[in-house]
N, C-alpha and C positions, 0 to 999 in steps of 0.2 A: 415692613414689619415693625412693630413697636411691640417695645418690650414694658408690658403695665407692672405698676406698684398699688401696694393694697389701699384701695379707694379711689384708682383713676379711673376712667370710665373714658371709651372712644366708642363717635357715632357708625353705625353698620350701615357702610352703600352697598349692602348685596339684601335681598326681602332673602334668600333661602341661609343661614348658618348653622357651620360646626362646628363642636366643643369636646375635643378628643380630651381624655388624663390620663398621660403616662406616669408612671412610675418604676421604682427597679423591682416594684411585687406586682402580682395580679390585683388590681383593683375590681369593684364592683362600681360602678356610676349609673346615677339617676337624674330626674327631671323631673322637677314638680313644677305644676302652671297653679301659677296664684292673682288671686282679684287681688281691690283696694286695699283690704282688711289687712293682706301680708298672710293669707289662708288658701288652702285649695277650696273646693266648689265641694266637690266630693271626692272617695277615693279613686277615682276615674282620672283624676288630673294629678297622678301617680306614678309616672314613666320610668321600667325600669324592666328587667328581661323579664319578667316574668308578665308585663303588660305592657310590652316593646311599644305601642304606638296610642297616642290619642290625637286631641283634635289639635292640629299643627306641629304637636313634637311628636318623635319619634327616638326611640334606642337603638342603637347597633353595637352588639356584642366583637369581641377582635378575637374573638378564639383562644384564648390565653396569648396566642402571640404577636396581636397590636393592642394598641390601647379599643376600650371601650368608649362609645361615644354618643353625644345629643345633639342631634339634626333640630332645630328650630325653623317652621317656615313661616315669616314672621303676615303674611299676608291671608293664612289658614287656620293663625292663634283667632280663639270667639272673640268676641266681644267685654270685653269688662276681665279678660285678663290682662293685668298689666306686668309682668314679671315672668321668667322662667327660670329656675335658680337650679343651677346642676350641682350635683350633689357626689364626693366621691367615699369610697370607704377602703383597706385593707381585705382583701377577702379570705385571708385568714384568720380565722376566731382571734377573738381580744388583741389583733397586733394593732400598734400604734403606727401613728406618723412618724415620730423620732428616726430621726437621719434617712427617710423615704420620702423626702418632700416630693410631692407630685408637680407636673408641670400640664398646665392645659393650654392646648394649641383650639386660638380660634381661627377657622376657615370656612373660606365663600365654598358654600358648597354646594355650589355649581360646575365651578373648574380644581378646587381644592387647593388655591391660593391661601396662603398664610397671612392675617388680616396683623392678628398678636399673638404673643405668648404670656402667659403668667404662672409664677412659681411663689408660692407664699412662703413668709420668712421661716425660719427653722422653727417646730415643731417639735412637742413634748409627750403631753398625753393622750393628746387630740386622736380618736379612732374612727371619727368622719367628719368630714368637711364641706360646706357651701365654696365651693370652689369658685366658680365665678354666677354673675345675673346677666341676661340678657331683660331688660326692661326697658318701657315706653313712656316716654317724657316729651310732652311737647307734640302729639302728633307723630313723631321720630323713634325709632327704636336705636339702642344703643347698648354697649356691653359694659361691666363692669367688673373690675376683679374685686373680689370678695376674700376670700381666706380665711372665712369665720370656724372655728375649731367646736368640737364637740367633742366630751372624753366618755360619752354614755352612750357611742355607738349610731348607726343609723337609725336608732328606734328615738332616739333623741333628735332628730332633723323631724323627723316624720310626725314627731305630738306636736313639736313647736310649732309648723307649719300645718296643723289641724287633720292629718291623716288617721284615721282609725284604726289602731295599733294591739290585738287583742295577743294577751300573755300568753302561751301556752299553758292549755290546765294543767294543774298539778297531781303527780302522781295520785291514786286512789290511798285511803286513811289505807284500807283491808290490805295492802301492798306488802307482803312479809320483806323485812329490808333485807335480806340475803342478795348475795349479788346476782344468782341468776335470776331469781324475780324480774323484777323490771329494767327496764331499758336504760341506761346509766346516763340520765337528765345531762351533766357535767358534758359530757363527749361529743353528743348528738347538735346540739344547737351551735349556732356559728352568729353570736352578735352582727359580724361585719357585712351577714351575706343576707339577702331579702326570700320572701317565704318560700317555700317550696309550689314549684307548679299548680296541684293538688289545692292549693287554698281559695277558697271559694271569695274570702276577704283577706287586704290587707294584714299577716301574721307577724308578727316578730316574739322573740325568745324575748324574756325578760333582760334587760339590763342588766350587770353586774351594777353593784354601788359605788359610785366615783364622784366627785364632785365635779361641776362643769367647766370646763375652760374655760378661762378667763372672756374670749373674744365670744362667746355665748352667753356669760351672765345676763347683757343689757337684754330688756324687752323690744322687740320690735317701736318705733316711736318714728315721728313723721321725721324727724333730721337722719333716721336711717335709713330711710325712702329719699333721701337727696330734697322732699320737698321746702326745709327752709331759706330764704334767703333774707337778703336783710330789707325789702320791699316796705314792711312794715315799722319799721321800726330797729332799736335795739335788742338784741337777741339772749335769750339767758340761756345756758346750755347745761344738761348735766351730763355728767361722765359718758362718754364714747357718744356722746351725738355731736352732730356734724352740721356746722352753717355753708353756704355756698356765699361767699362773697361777692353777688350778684346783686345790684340795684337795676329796677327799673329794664330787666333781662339782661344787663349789660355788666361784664367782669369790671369789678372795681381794681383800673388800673393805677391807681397812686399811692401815695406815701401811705405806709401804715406805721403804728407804733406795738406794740407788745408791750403793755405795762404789767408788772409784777411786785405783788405786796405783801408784806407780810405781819403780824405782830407778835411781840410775846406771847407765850398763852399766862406765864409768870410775870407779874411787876416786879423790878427791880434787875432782871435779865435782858442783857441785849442780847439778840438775834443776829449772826454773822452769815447771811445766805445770800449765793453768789446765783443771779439772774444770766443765761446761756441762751445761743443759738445754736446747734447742729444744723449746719447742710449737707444734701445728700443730692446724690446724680442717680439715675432712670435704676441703676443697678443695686441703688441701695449704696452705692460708693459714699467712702467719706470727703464730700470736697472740702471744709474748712468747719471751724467754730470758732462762734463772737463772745469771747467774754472779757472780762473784768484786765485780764491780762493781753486781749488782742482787740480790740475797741471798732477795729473793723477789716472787714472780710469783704472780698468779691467784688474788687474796687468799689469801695465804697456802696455797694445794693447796702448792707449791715451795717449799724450802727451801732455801739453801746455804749448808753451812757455816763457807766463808770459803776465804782463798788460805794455801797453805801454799809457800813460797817455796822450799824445797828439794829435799823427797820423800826425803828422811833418815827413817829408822824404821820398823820395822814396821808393819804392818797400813794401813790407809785416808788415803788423804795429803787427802784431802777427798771431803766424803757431801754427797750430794744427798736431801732427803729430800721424800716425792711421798707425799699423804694421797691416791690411789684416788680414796676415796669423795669427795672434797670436790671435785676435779675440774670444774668444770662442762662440760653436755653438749658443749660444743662443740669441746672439748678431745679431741681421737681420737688422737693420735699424737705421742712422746714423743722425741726423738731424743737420746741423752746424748754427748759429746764431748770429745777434751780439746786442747788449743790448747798449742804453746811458742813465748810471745808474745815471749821473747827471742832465737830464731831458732833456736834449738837441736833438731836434729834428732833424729827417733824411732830413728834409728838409735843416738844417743848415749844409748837407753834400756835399760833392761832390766826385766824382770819388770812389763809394762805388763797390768793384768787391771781386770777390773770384777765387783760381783760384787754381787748382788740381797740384800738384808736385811728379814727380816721386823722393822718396828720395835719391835712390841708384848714380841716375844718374844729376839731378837737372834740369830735363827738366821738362819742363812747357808741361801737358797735356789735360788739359782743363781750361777754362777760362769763367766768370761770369760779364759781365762789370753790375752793375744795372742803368740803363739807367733814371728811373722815381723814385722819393721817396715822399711819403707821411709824413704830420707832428706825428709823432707817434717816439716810442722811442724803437721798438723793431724790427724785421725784422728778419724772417727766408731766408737764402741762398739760399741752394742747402740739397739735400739731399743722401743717400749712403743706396740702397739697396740691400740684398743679396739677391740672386735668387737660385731657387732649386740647378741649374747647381753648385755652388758655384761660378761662377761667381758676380761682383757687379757692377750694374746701378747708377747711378749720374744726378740730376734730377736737373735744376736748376729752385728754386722756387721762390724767390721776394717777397714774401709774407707778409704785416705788421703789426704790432702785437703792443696794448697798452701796453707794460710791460717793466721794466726798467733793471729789474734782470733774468737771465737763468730762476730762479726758477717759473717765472709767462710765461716763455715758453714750459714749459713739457706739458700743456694740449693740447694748439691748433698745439705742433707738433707732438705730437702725432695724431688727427685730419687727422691732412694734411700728414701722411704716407699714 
């Protein structure tokens, strides 16, 4: 059994699988079959109690007292679906994820052997979730943990992924507002739960107004389909997409570097910002960080090249350098950062980018321009995760963080694996 982190992905040797989500509340979970596009076909490829079965997946309700669950068989999905992305919610109106993290058990289910588990990191507003993907790459089918957040409810999974989502009509104008009039709109609808039997189509109650979780802003884009790697060339990446450091189908096992730059956005101001490694184990553990004060981690896999006190000059204001292959196993997840431990805000930055280096060679293989910065004094990169294959994904994140020091970035990057 392996236990995944958000963006591993392990290959399925069984064609029938389960995708149970527990939690300590009653969940509601679904199953949508998506093509190329990242869309259902129609609302037919919709899986959820209320349309328990289509073509290869199927729903199984737990009675309030097991989890609910997504039978995939992956030998009975059509043709030209490439994805099945289950999907969980709270099934009580407007409750959140907060301190409910769910956990999804996948299992062969045939004999109902435990393949994985996945528990996505702590949770805010989030009121449904892409829990994990079962998708086909390669000829192969393979599973992925996901943990993508939505604070606008199941009816928000359901537009994104193209399902036809119709409001309930609104009371009649002639409606006298006394309260025995009509039916009190507020009590009846249950964001978190799917339409009632009785619906001829796909219904959902209106959303309440929320803005979306952060792990839902990005648009679908082909680095979140796993399809870039570096085959082509150098890679430019924006916020939350993801390169596969794969050349020529084969993990790129050597030296890499981690350059990070920055400049003033003011002339006449130096720039004091401290370039970080976070490592982390399969649990999201803290194993070590490389910075400016500790030059190297994990017998020597981590390298730093020391603090440059200004970030005057072209190119790299300090490189983090990361041997792959020397890595030991336990080492899954990379998080790089940068810190201005002199209080000095990212807003007073400019041209803040990070940018992947093959070392051997000193090509430039992916690249990070941070386009937007908030006043805050910390900001996670990019991120380096290992995947079952031993291959490693490169995620680049933007993410900003009140903390001046590495040390006050181990919790929320670990989080944000």
């Amino acid at each position: 059994m392996t236990a995944m982190t958000p963006g591993s992905n392990l290959p399925l040797n069984t064609v029938r699988v389960t995708v149970d989500v527990a939690a300590p509340v009653r969940l509601d979970v679904s199953g949508l079959l998506l093509a190329a596009d990242g869309k259902v076909r129609s609302d037919d490829d919709f899986i959820f109690y209320n349309q328990p079965a289509g073509p290869g997946v199927s729903y199984r309700s737990g009675g309030g007292t097991a989890p609910d669950a997504i039978t995939v068989d992956t030998a009975a999905v059509p043709a030209g679906i490439e994805k099945i992305v289950v999907t969980a919610s709270p099934d009580a109106a407007g409750q959140t994820f907060q301190g409910i993290e769910p956990t999804a058990t996948v299992r062969n289910a045939d004999d109902g052997s435990v393949i994985a588990t996945f528990t996505p990191p702590q949770l805010g507003a989030e009121t449904a979730l892409v829990v994990v993907e079962v998708y086909l790459r390669g000829g192969a089918w393979k599973v992925r943990a996901v943990g993508q957040g939505y604070a606008n409810g199941l009816a928000g999974i359901a537009t994104d992924f193209g399902v036809s989502v119709d409001e309930e009509p609104a009371a009649p104008a002639a409606a006298p507002p006394a309260p025995p009039a009509p039916p009190a709109p507020p009590a009846a609808p249950q964001p978190a739960a799917w339409p009632a039997p009785a619906a001829a189509t796909t219904q959902l109650p209106p959303a309440p107004p929320a803005p979306p979780a952060p792990a839902a802003a990005a648009p679908a884009t082909p680095a979140a389909s796993g399809k870039i790697n570096l085959d082509k060339g150098r890679v430019n990446l924006q916020k939350n997409q993801t390169v596969s450091l794969v050349k020529g189908g084969r993990p790129l096992l050597s030296q890499v570097k981690m350059g990070l730059g920055w400049e003033p956005a003011f002339r006449g101001r130096d720039i004091d910002l401290d370039a970080s490694v976070i490592a982390y184990g399969p649990q999201r553990n803290h194993l070590d960080s490389c910075y400016f004060g500790k030059l190297s981690i994990l017998n020597g896999a981590i390298k730093h090249s020391g603090d440059n006190l200004t970030g005057e000059g072209a190119g790299d204001d300090e490189v983090i350098v990361v041997d792959l292959g020397r890595l030991p196993a336990e080492a899954t997840g990379l998080v790089f950062t940068v810190n201005s431990f002199s209080g000095q805000k990212f807003t007073d930055v400019a041209k803040a980018y990070c940018r992947l280096i093959d070392a051997a060679s000193g090509e430039e293989l992916v690249r990070f321009d941070l386009t937007s910065a908030e006043p805050q004094t910390g900001v996670m990169m990019a991120k380096l995760i290992r995947q079952f294959s031993g291959e490693w994904e490169m995620t680049a994140m933007g993410e900003f963080v009140k903390s001046r020091t590495v040390r006050g970035m181990v919790k929320p990057a670990a989080q944000a694996l």
